[in-house]
Every structure is written in structure tokens, then in C-alpha cells.
C-alpha positions as CSV (number, residue, x, y, z in Angstrom):
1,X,44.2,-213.6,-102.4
2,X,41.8,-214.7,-99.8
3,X,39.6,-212.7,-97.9
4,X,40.8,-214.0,-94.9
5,X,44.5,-212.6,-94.5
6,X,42.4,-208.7,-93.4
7,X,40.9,-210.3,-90.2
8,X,40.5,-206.9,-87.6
9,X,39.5,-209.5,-84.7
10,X,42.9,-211.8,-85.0
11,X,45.6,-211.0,-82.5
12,X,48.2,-211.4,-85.2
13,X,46.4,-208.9,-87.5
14,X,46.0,-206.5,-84.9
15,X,49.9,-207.2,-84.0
16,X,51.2,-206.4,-87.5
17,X,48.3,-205.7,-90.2
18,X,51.4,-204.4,-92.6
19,X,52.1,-207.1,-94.6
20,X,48.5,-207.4,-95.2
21,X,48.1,-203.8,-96.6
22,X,51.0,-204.8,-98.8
23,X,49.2,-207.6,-100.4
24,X,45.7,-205.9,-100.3
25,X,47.3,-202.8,-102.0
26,X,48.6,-205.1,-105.0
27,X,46.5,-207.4,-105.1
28,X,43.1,-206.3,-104.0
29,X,42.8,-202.6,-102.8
30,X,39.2,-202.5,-103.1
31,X,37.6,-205.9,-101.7
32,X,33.9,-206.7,-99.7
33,X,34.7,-208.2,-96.6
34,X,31.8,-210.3,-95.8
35,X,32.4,-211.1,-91.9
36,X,32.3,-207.1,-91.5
37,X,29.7,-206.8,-94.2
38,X,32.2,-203.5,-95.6
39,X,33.8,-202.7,-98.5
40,X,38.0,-202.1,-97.4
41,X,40.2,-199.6,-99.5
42,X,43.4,-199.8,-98.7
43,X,45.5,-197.6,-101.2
44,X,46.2,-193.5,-100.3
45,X,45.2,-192.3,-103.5
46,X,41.5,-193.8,-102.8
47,X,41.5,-193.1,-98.8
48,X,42.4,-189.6,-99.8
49,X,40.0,-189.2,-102.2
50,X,36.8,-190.9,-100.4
51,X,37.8,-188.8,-97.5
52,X,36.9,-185.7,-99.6
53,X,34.0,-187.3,-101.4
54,X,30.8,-185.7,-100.7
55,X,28.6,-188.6,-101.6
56,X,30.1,-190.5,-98.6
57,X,28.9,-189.6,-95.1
58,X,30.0,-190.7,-91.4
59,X,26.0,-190.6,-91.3
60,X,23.1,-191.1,-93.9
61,X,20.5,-190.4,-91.4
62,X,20.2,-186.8,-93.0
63,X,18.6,-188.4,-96.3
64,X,17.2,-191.4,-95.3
65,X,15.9,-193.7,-92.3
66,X,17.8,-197.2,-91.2
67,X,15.0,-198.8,-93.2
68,X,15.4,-196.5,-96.3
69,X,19.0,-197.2,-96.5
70,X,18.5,-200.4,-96.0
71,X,19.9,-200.9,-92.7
72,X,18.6,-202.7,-89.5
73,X,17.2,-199.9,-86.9
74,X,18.6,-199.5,-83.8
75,X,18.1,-201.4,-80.6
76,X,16.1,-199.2,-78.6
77,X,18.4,-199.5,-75.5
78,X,21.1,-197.4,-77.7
79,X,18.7,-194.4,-78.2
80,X,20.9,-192.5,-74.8
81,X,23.8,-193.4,-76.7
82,X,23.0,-192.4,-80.2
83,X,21.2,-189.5,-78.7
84,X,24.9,-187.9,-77.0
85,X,26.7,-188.9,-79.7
86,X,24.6,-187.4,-82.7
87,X,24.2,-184.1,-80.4
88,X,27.8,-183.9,-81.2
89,X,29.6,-183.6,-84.8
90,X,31.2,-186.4,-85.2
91,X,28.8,-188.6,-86.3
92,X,26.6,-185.3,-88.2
93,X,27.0,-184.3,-91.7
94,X,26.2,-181.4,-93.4
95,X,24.2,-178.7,-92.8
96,X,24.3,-180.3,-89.5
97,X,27.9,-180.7,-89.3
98,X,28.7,-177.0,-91.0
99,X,26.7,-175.1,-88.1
100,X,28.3,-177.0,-85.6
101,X,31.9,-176.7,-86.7
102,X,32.0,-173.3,-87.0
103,X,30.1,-172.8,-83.3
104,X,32.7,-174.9,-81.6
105,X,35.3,-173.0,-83.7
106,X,34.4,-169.9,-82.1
107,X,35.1,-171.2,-78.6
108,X,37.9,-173.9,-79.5
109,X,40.4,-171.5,-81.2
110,X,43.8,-172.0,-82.2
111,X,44.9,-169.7,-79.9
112,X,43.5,-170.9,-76.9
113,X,44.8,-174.4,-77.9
114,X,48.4,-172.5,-78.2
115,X,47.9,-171.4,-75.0
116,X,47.1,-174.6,-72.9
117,X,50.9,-175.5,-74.0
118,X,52.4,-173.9,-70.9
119,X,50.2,-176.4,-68.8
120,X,51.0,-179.5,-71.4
121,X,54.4,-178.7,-70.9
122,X,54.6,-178.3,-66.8
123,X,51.9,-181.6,-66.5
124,X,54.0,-183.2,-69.1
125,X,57.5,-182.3,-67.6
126,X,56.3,-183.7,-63.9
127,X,54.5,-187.0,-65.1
128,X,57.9,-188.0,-67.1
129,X,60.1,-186.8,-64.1
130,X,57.3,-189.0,-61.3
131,X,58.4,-191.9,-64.3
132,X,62.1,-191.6,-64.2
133,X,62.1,-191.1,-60.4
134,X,60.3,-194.4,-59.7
135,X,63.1,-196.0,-62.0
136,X,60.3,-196.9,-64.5
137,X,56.7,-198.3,-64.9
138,X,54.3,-198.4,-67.6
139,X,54.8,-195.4,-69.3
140,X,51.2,-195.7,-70.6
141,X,49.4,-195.4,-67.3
142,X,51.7,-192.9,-65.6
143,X,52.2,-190.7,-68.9
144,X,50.5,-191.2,-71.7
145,X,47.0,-191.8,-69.8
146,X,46.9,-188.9,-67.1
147,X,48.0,-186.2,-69.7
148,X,45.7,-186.1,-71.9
149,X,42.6,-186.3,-69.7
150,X,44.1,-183.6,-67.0
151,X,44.8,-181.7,-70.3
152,X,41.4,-182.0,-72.0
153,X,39.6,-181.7,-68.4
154,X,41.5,-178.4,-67.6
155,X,40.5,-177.1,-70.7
156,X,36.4,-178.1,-70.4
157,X,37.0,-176.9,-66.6
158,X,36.3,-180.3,-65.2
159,X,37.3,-180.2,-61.3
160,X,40.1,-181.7,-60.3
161,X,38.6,-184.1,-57.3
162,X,36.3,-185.3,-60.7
163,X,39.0,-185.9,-63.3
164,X,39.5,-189.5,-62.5
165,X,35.7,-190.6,-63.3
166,X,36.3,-189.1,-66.9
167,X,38.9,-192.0,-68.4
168,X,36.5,-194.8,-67.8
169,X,34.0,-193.2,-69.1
170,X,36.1,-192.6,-72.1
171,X,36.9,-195.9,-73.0
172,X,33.8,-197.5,-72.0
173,X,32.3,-195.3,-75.1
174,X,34.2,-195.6,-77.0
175,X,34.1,-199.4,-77.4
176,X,31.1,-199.0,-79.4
177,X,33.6,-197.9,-82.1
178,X,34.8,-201.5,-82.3
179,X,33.7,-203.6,-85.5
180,X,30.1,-205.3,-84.1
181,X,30.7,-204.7,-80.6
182,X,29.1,-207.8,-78.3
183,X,25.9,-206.5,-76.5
184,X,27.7,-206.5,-73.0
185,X,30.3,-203.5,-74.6
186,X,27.0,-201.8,-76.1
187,X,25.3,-201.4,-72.5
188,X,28.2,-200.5,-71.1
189,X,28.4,-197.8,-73.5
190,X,25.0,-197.0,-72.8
191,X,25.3,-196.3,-69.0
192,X,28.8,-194.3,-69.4
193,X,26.8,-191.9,-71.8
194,X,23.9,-191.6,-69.3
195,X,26.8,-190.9,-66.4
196,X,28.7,-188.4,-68.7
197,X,26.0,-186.9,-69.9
198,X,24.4,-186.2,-66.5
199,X,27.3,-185.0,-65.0
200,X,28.3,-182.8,-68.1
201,X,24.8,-181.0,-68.0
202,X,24.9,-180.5,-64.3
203,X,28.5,-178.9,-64.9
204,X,27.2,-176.8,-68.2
205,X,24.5,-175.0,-65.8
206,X,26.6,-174.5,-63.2
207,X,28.8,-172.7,-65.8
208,X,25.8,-170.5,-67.0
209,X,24.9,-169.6,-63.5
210,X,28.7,-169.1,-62.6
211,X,30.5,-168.2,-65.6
212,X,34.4,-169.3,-65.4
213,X,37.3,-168.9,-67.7
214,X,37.0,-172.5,-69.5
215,X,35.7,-174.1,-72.8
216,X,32.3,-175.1,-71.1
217,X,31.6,-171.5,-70.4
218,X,32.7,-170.5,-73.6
219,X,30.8,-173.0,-75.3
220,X,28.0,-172.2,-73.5
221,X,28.3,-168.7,-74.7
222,X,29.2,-168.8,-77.9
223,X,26.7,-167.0,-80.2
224,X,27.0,-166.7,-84.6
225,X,24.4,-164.4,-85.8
226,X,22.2,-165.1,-83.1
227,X,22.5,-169.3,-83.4
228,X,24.2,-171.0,-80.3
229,X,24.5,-174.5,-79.5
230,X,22.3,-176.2,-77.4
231,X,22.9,-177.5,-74.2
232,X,22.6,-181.3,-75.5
233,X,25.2,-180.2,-78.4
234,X,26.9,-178.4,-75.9
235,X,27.2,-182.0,-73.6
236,X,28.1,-183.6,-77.2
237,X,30.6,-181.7,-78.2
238,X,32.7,-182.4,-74.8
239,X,32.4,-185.8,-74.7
240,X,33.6,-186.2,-78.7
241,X,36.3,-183.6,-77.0
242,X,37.4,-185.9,-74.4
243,X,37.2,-189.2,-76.5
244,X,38.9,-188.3,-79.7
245,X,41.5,-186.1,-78.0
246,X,42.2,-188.8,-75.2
247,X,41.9,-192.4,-76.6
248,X,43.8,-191.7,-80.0
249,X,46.2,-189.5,-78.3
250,X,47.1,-192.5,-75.7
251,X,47.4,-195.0,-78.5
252,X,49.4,-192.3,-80.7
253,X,52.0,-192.4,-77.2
254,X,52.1,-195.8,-76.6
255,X,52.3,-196.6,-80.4
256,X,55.0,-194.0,-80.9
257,X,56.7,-195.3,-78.1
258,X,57.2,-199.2,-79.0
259,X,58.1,-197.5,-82.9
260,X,61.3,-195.8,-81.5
261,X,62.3,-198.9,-79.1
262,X,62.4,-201.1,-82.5
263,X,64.4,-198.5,-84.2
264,X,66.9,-198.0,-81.5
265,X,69.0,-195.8,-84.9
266,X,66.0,-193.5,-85.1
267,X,65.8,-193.3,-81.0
268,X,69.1,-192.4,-81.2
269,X,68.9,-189.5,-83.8
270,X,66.3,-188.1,-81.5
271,X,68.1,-188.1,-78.4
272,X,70.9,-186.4,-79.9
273,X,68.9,-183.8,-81.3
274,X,65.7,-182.8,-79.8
275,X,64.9,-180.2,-82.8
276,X,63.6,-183.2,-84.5
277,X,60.5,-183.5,-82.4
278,X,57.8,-181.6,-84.5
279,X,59.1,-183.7,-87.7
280,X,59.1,-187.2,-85.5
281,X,55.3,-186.8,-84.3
282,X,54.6,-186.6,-87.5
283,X,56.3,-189.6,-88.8
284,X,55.5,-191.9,-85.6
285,X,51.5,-190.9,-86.1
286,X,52.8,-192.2,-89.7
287,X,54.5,-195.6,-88.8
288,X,52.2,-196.6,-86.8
289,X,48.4,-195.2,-86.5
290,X,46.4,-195.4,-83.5
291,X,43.1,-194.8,-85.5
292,X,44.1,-197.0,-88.4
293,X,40.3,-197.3,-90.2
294,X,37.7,-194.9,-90.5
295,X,34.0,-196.3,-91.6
296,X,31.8,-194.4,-94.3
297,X,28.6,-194.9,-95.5
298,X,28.2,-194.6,-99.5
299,X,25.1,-192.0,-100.0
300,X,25.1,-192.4,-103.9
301,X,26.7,-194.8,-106.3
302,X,30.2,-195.0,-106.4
303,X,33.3,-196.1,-108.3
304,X,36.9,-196.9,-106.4
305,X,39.8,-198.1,-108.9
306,X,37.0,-199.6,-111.2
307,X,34.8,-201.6,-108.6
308,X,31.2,-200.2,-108.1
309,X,30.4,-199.5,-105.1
310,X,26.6,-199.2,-104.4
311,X,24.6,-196.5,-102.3
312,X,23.9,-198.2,-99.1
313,X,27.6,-199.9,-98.5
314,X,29.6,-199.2,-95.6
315,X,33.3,-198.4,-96.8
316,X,36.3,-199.2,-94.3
317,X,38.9,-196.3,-95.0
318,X,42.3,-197.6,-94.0
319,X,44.4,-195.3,-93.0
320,X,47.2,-197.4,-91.8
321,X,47.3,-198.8,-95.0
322,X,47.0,-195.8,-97.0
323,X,50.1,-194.5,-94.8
324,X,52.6,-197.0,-95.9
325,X,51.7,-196.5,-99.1
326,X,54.5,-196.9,-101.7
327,X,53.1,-194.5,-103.9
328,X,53.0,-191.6,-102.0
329,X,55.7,-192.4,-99.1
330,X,59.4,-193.7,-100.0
331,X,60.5,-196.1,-98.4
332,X,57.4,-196.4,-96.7
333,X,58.2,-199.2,-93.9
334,X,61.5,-197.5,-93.4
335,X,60.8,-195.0,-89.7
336,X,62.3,-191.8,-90.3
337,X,61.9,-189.2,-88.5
338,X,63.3,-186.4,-90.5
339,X,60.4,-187.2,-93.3
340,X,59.5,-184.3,-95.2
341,X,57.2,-183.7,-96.9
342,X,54.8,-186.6,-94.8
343,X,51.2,-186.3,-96.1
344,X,49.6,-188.7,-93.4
345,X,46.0,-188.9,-93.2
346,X,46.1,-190.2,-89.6
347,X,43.9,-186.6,-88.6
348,X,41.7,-187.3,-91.7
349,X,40.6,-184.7,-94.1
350,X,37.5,-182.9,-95.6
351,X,34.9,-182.0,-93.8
352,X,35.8,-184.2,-91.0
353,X,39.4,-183.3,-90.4
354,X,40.3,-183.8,-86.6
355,X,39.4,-180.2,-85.1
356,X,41.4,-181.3,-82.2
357,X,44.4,-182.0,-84.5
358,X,46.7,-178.9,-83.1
359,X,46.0,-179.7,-79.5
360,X,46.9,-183.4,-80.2
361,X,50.3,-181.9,-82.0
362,X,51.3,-180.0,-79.0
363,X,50.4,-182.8,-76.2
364,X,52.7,-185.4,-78.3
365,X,55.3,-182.9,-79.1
366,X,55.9,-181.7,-75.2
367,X,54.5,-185.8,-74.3
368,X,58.2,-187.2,-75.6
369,X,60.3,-184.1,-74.9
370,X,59.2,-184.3,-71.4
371,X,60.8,-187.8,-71.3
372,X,63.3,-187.3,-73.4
373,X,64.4,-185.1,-70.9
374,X,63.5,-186.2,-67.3
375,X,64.6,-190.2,-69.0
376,X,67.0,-190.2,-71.6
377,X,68.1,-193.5,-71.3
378,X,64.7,-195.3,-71.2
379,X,64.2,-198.7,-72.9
380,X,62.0,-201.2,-72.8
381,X,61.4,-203.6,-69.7
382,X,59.2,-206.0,-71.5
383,X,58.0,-206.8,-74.8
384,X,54.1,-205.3,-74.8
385,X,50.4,-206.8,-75.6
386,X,48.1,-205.2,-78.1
387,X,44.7,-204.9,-76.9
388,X,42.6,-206.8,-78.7
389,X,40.8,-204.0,-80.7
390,X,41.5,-202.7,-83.9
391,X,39.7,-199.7,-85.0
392,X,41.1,-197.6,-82.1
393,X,44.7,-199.8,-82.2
394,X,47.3,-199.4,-78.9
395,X,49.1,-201.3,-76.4
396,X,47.5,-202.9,-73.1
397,X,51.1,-201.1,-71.3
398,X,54.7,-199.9,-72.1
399,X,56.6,-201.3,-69.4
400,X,60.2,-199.2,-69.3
401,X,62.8,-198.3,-67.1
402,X,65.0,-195.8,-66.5
């Protein structure tokens, strides 16, 4: 099979990479890609288990400089960048990683998430009912956008007359997440961080000086035998807040969205019986994956379905792959929406499972009951554009009416 059918800068790919994963799966399920300069494994049992594999890391900065690991340092224009983003978990392993996790745990509990969904549901319930009043629009700019930023900005305690500067900076990050992102995306990157960040630690003392009842004063009091986060990890840990509970969860709506419309049957079923809803989320974050590849670098020597993989590689885990995989799903092309049992890896797992995996849940769940209710005869208006990148994967708009 040539290396050129997984191409994650071609239109077509980024369309409809399935048939691809098929054939990669088969054929080659553990391949170096030159042009990305990573090693892509493509079937679940390997995703799953590389996930959990403690001698890959999301980082290897812990053990060893760029130079050490063989790596090209970093432009020195990034530094405001990498300095935000490492301040935060993501991008942290452990011991790092453990002390932060369980400090943001303290402040970003389940039950507080449980507890937003009174405000998910009434935001949720008037965006969908603004949608079916107008007779339509794009669904993803008048719902599946505004949501989850008024959601995640409620939460942080971001003021309301401020909310709309937080989307752009959003996306404008994360486009460094893109495979070798042009040098224009990178600086743009660069000066959203340095606005974010700014405004975040101007709102963090504010908080500390006037304590309120929101996740940046809980943060910023959160204390575990006498550690407590910093205030750069305390800035890092809302921006990785806002951009992995807002970007994925847009795609994940828009994605879901487009799934149902080509399975009018399933949309149907769903319709008819709205108690279907926790099991649908689950299968349309399946289907169709807005984060369909995760990156890893390989700290020791490794060995994936007999290929050696050396310390120093960068692995592409894909999960959109790994989620139509044969193996482990039935049928797996097939959407259905009563699937049970439906052991996606589209939150991850190990170490780095999605901590804002139960918000996302409830935000999705309320997202398409909302319009399910206020719309229940929506379809499609026009057939939608992918935008053009692939490692966070959605639409450019959902035009509907109603």
C-alpha cells in the first residue's frame, strides 16, 4: 500500500479518512509517514494500549532537552506560547502532571460539573429555540459555538461583556495543534497566548482580592497539603479548560450533526424516542471523532504489532481509526445509536483521559435535546465544507432549516 493514501492535508482525506483506516488497519497498521516525520497506528487494540503505555509521553521534556531527544529546539518567538501551555497539564507528564491533576480536581469536581447542567440546559434550550425561530441558519455558529464558550466562561467566571474575545482566542491557539503549522498560524498563536494570558492573570487577581463563587476563585484557592497551583498554572489550566472543552466540543456538534442528517433511519429513532440521547452521544463521538489523532512521543524503545519503534519517534495515535475498528466494534461503519457496550477512545485514556469529559457529556446531551425539541423537523439546507484541518476535524458551518 502506498504511503500516500493517509495524507492529513488533502481535502478528500480530511472529507472521508475511513476507507483509509480500513486499508491501513489490514494492510499496514503500524507505518512511518515521512511527510509528517511520525510513526501512525491505526488499529484499537494498539491505540488502546499506547494510550496507557508509560514509556510514551505527550512531553519528553521531563527527561531530556530538544537536543537530547534529538529534536530541533524551539523558535524563540514560541517561548510565550510554550510557556502558557506547559503551565498547564496537557502537555506535562508525570510528577508534573500527577500534582496538577489532582489540584484542579479539587476545584473541578464532578459535582460542580453536575451542577452547571441547569444553566447548559436553559442556554441550550434558548439558543436552539433563537434557531428554529429564525427558520434556520448555521447551526454551528448560533448553537454549537456560543454554548460551549458561555458554558466554560460561566464556569471560570468570565464576564459576560468579555465572553466574545474568548472564541478567537480559542481557535487562534489552537492551530498550533495542526501537523507543522505555517509560521503565520504559529505567531498568531503567539499573540492570542500573550492576550489570554494577560487578561486571565488580571482576572485571577481580581478574584484573590474579591473572591467570587466560580472556578478561578476556587482554583485560586485550592490547597493539598499545603501545595497550591501557581498563578501561571492557574492561567494554564483555564486556557487548556476553554480550548479542549470548546473546540472539540463544536466539532463533536457539528460532526454529530452531519452523522444523523446521512442516516435519516437513525435521526428518526431519535426523534421518536428522546431516552436514546445518553446512548447516541456516545455513538456520534464514535462515528465520527472531532479529535481523530493524538501525537506521542516514544521515551524508551518500543514494539507495536512487531515493528520497533525507537526512543525519540513521534507516534500519531488514531483514534478515528481505532473507533471503527472491526475488532472491537460490530458493524463498525454501521451508526447506531442504541450501541452498547461502545468503548470509544475519543476522551482518551490513562493518565491523560479528558478531565473535562463529564462536562463535555452533559453540554452534548442537553446540546441536541434542546433542538430536538425547539426543531424537530430540522434538515439540512446545504451540503457542508470541512475545514481544512485534521487533527482537530469539523465543519466550516451546518446550514439547516426548520
Amino acid at each position: 500500500m502506498s504511503d500516500v493514501a493517509y495524507d492529513p492535508w488533502s481535502a478528500e482525506f480530511v472529507a472521508d479518512p475511513y476507507p483509509v483506516f480500513e486499508r491501513l488497519r489490514e494492510e499496514r497498521p503500524v507505518f512511518f509517514h515521512e511527510p509528517t516525520g511520525q510513526w501512525v497506528i491505526s488499529r484499537h487494540e494498539d491505540v488502546d494500549a499506547l494510550l496507557r503505555d508509560r514509556r510514551l509521553g505527550r512531553s519528553y521534556l521531563h527527561i531530556a532537552s530538544h537536543e537530547e531527544f534529538g529534536q530541533e529546539p524551539e523558535a524563540d518567538f514560541l517561548k510565550p506560547f510554550w510557556d502558557l501551555i506547559r503551565a498547564g497539564m496537557l502537555d506535562v507528564e508525570p510528577p508534573v502532571h500527577t500534582r496538577l491533576r489532582r489540584l484542579v480536581s479539587k476545584a473541578f469536581t464532578a459535582r460542580m460539573v453536575e451542577g452547571l447542567r441547569p444553566t447548559i440546559r436553559r442556554l441550550a434550550g434558548e439558543l436552539a429555540g433563537n434557531l428554529a425561530a429564525a427558520g434556520g441558519g448555521d447551526l454551528l455558529a448560533e448553537v454549537a459555538e456560543p454554548l460551549p464558550v458561555n458554558v466554560i466562561a460561566e464556569m471560570l467566571g468570565v464576564p459576560v461583556e468579555d465572553r466574545h474575545l474568548l472564541r478567537p482566542w480559542s481557535a487562534d491557539i489552537c492551530g498550533m495543534y495542526e501537523l507543522n503549522p505555517p509560521e503565520d498560524v504559529q505567531r498568531t498563536a503567539v499573540r492570542a497566548a500573550v492576550e489570554f494570558s494577560d487578561y486571565l492573570r488580571q482576572l485571577a487577581r481580581a478574584r484573590r482580592d474579591e473572591p467570587r463563587d466560580d472556578l478561578i476563585t476556587a482554583l485560586a484557592q485550592v490547597v493539598d497539603e499545603g501545595d497550591r497551583l501557581t498563578e501561571d498554572e492557574l492561567i494554564g489550566t483555564c486556557v487548556l479548560l476553554l480550548n479542549a472543552g470548546h473546540e472539540a466540543t463544536v466539532n463533536a456538534t457539528g460532526n454529530g450533526w452531519w452523522s444523523l442528517f446521512r442516516n435519516p433511519g437513525e435521526l428518526e429513532r431519535l426523534r421518536a424516542d428522546a431516552s436514546l440521547i445518553p446512548t447516541a452521544v456516545e455513538e456520534l463521538l464514535r462515528y465520527d471523532t472531532p479529535a481523530p489523532m493524538f501525537e506521542r512521543w516514544v521515551l524508551e524503545d518500543i514494539t507495536v504489532a512487531g515493528v520497533d519503534i525507537p526512543r525519540g519517534a513521534e507516534v500519531a495515535l488514531q483514534f478515528a481509526s481505532a473507533n471503527r475498528d472491526p475488532a472491537v466494534f460490530a458493524d463498525p461503519n454501521r451508526l447506531d445509536l442504541s450501541r452498547d457496550p461502545n468503548p470509544h477512545i475519543t476522551f482518551g485514556l490513562g493518565v491523560h483521559y479528558c478531565l473535562g469529559a463529564p462536562l463535555a457529556r452533559i453540554e452534548l446531551a442537553e446540546s441536541f435535546g434542546a433542538l430536538l425539541r425547539a426543531a424537530p423537523g430540522l434538515r439540512l439546507a446545504a451540503e457542508p465544507a470541512w475545514k481544512p484541518g485534521y487533527v482537530l476535524r469539523g465543519l466550516e458551518a451546518l446550514h439547516v432549516e426548520c
